[in-house]
N, C-alpha and C positions, 0 to 999 in steps of 0.2 A: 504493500500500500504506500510506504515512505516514500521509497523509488518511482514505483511510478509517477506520483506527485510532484517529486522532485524535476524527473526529466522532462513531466511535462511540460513544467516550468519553463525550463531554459531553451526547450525547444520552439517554445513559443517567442522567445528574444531571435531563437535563431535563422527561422521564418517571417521573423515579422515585418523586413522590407516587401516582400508578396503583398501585402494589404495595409501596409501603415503609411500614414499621410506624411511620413519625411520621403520616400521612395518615390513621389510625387512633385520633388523638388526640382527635377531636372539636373541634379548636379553634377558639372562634367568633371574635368580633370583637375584638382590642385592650383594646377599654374592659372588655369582658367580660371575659374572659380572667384578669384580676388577680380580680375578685370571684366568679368563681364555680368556678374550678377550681384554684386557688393555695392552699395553706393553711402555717401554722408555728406549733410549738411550743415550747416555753421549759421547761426541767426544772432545777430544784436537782437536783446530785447528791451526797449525803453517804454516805459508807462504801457502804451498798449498794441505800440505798433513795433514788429520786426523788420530788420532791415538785415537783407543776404551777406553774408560775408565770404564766406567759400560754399561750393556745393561742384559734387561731380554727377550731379545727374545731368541729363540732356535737359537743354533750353527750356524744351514745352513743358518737361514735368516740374519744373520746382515752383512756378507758381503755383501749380495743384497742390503743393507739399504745403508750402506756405499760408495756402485758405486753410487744409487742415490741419494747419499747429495753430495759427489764429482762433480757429474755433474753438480748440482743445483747451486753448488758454483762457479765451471768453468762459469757460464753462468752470473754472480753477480745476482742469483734470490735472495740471502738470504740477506737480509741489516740488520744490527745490531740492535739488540733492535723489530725487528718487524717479527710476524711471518708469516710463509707462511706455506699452508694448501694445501693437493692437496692427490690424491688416488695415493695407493703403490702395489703393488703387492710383495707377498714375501712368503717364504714357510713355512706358517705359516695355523692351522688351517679355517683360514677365507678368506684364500689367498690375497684379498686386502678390505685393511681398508684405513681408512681416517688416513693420518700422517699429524702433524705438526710438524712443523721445528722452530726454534729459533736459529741465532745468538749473540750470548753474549762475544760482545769484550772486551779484559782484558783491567784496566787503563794502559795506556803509561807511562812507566817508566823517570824518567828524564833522564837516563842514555841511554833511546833507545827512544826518543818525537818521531821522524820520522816513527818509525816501526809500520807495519799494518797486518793487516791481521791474528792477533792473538786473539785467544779466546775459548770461547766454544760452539758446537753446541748441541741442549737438543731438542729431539724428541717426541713427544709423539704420541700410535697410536692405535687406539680403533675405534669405530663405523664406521662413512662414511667419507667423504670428506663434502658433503649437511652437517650432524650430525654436527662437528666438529667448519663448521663456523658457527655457531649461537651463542658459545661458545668462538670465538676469543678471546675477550679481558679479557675475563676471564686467560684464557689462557695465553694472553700475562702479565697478571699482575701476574701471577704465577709464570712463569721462573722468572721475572724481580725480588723475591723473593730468588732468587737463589745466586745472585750479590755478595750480602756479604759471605757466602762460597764459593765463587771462585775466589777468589785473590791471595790465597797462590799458587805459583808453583807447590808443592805437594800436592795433596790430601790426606790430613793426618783424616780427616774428613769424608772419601768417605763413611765409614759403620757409622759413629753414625749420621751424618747431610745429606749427599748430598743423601746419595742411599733412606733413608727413605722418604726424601723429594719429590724425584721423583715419589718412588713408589705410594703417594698418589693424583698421581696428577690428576686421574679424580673423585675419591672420591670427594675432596675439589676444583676441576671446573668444575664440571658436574651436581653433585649431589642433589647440595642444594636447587634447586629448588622443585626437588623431593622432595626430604626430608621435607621440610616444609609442601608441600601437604597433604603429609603421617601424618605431627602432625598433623594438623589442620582438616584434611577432609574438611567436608564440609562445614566449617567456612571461606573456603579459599575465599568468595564473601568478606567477613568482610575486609581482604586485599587489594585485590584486592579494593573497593573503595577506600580505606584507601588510597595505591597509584596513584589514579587519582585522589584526593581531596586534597593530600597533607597535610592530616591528621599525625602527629608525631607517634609513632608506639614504644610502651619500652614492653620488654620483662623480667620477673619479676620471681626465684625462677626458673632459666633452669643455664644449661653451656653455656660457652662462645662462643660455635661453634654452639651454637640452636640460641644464638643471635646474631651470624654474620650471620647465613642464612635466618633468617628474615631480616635484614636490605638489605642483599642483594636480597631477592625477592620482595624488597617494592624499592627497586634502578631501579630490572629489571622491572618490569611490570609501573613504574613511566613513562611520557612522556620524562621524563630530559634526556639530551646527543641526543635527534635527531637533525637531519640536519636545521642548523639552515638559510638555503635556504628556507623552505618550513619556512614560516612566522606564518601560522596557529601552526605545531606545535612545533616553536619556543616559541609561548604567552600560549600554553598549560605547556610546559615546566616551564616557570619563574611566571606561574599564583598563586599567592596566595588569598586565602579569605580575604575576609573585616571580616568576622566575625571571633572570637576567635575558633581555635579548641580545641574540648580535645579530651588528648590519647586516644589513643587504647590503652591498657593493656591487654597483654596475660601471664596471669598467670599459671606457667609450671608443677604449683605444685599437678594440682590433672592431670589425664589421662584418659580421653583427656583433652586439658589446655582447661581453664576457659577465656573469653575475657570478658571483660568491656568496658563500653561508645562505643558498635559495631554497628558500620550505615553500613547498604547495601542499593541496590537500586535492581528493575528488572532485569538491563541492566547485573550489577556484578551477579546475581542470576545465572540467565541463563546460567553462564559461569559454576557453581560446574561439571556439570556432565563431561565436556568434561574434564577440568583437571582429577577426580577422575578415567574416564576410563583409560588415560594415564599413570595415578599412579598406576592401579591396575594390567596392563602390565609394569611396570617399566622399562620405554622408558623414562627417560630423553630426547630424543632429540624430540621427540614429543611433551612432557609438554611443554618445548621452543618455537617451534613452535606455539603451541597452545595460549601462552603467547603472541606471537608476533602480532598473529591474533584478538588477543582481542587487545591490542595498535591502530594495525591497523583501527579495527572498532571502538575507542573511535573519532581519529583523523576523519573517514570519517563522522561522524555524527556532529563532530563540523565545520567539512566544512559547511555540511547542516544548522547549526545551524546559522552560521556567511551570509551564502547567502540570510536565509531568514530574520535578523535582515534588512540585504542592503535594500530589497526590501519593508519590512515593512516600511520604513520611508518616501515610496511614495504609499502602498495600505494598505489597511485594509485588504483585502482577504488575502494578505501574512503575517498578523499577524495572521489570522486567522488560516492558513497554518503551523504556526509556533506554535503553540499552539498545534494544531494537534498531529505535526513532535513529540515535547515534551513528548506528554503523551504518543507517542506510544513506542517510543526507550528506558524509563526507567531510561534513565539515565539524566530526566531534572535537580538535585539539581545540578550536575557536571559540565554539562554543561554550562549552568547561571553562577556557581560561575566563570568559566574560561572566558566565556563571557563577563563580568561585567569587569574582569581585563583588558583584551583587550581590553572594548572602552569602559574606565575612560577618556579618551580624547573629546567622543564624547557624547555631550550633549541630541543630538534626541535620539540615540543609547541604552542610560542606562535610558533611557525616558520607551523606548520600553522593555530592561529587564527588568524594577521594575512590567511595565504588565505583562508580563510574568511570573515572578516570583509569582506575586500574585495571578493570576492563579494557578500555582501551586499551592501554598499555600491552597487554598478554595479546590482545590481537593483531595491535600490528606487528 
């Protein structure tokens, strides 16, 4: 029954460009990709009217863009600092893409403290509306990178700092998930544990931007930053091992890189194919998804994990149960270690992990 459920799981991430609305994008090759379906624009915004400052969309569309960020604004959809995401239509090859919006108000001068309503707005617009938000806060910490050249009144800066800056902006928020896939292949299970064990991750003899997108795909696929409502994976989130880790080391220097000290499990296995088909259609918005889907399924098996711990501590049959559940899902080192963190409070509880565990142990 475990198994089954399990593979049903991941087999549905692995199919799911066949019927999912990123497979829908058109999206061709990489290099393409940036030049012919990405676009951003740049607006002063004063009291109530904006005024164009960069934009590479074609002519006839950015007036369209501009009645709808006018509107948007009339209506206070856009609040400062946070972005808003929604489908555009415009006369552009793809006719409507997925835009986001960003307001960026200027600091208040001492000489105007009361004045509002001034700043910049920074659009970007490429793939879907769906595509786009899975990307949000990526997003949002991108513009927010913008701050510090855009203080001066002039944009004196517009061609050596702001325009270049823009132009890369789904490269460096889209990308790097990709991108990492693409280093690694199919090492990416190595990761992938790596981020739900909360294993340290140092990237060794690459550049700077190969090791900002490992950190970042070992941030994205981590349980850390969920809704810390759901209590489960609040303790998956803040769960560290009792026992010492060592690195992962991905060494950049030969091709494909080299890793060290790498623990996978079944659970992470399982997952290579579906990233690597997403990689091989280079559909960033899909990888993401697909990401999201494995999170999803680590959290619902430590549900299962934590209900049958509850009931172990009044039958044997649900240890038994439990034991079961363990060997089928693959991912029992994972879940024990996050387990054990979670209920270091409770004496019956880590009673019943250390069986469990030991179990494990004798089987592998």
């Amino acid at each position: 029954m475990f198994t089954s459920q399990t593979s049903s799981f991941v087999q549905d991430s692995i199919d799911v460009e066949e019927r999912d609305d990123f497979d829908n994008e058109d999206i061709p090759a990489y290099s393409q990709k940036i030049q012919l379906n990405c676009y951003y624009t740049i607006y002063l915004y004063q009291g109530t009217s904006l005024t164009l400052i960069d934009s590479s969309l074609p002519v006839e569309a950015e007036p369209e863009l501009r009645t709808y960020i006018s509107r948007r604004l009339s209506k206070g959809a856009l609040l400062g600092g946070m972005g808003n995401i929604a489908t555009v239509e415009l006369s552009i090859p793809e006719q409507a893409v997925g835009c986001y919006c960003c307001l960026l108000e200027q600091e208040r001068s001492p000489e105007q403290p009361d004045s509002d309503g001034n700043g910049y707005v920074i659009c970007f617009m490429g793939g879907s509306e769906k595509g786009l938000n899975l990307f949000r806060l990526e997003l949002d910490k991108y513009v927010q990178g913008l701050h510090s050249s855009l203080q001066t009144p002039v944009l004196n800066n517009l061609e050596t700092e702001v325009r270049p800056y823009l132009s890369r902006w789904y490269e460096e928020s889209v990308m790097h998930i990709y991108r990492v896939v693409q280093l690694v292949q199919n090492n990416i299970s190595f990761l992938l544990h790596a981020a739900l064990s909360h294993t340290p991750v140092e990237v060794i003899n690459s550049d700077e931007r190969t090791k900002a997108d490992v950190s970042r795909f070992i941030k994205a696929a981590s349980l850390q930053g969920l809704s810390q409502q759901d209590t489960t994976a609040a303790s998956l989130c803040k769960a560290m091992s009792e026992d010492m880790h060592t690195d992962l080391i991905i060494d950049c220097a030969t091709s494909p890189p080299t890793l060290s000290n790498s623990v996978t499990n079944r659970f992470c296995d399982d997952w290579i194919q579906a990233f690597l088909n997403a990689a091989e259609r280079c559909n960033p918005f899909l990888l993401r998804q697909i990401l999201e889907n494995f999170k999803l399924k680590a959290i619902q098996d430590m549900n299962s994990l934590k209900r049958f711990v509850r009931q172990a501590e009044m039958s044997h049959y649900a240890l038994f149960r439990c034991c079961q559940f363990l060997q089928s899902c693959g991912n029992g080192d994972v879940l024990l270690q996050n387990a054990r963190s979670e209920h270091s409070d409770s004496t019956e509880a880590c009673s019943i992990i250390s069986v469990l565990e030991e179990v494990i142990r004798e089987q592998a």
